[in-house]
C-alpha positions in Angstrom: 69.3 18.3 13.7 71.6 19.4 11.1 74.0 20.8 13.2 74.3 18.0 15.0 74.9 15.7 11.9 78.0 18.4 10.7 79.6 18.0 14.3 79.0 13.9 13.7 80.6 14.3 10.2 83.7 16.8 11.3 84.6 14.6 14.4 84.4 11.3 11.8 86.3 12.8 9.6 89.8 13.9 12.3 89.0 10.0 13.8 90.3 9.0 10.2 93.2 11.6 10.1 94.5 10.6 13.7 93.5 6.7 12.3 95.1 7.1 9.2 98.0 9.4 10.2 99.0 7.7 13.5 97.7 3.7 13.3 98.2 2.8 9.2 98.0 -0.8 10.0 96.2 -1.4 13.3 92.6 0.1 12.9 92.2 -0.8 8.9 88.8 -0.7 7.8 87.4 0.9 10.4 89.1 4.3 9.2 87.4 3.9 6.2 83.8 3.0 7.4 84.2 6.4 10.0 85.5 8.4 6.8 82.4 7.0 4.6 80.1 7.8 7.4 81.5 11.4 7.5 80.5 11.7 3.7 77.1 11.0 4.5 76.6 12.9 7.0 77.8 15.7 5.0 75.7 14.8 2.0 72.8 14.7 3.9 73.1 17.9 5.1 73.8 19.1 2.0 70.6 17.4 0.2 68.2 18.7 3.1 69.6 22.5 2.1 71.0 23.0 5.5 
């Protein structure tokens, strides 16, 4: 399971980049929801001592 939430959080987190490098102004908040979700993910992994 925790390999699976790292893939979830590195595949969140080049949405944003391609979100936030190529569409500035036509995705919006959505990068930032995917970007937090990434954190998450991470930080859960992170807390569980994967």
């Amino acid at each position: 399971m925790g390999n699976l939430l790292y893939i979830i959080a590195v595949v969140l987190v080049i949405f944003w980049l391609i979100g936030f490098l190529g569409f500035p102004d036509a995705v919006g908040g959505i990068i930032h929801v995917l970007l937090v979700l990434a954190v998450i993910a991470v930080l859960l992994r992170l807390i569980r001592g994967a």
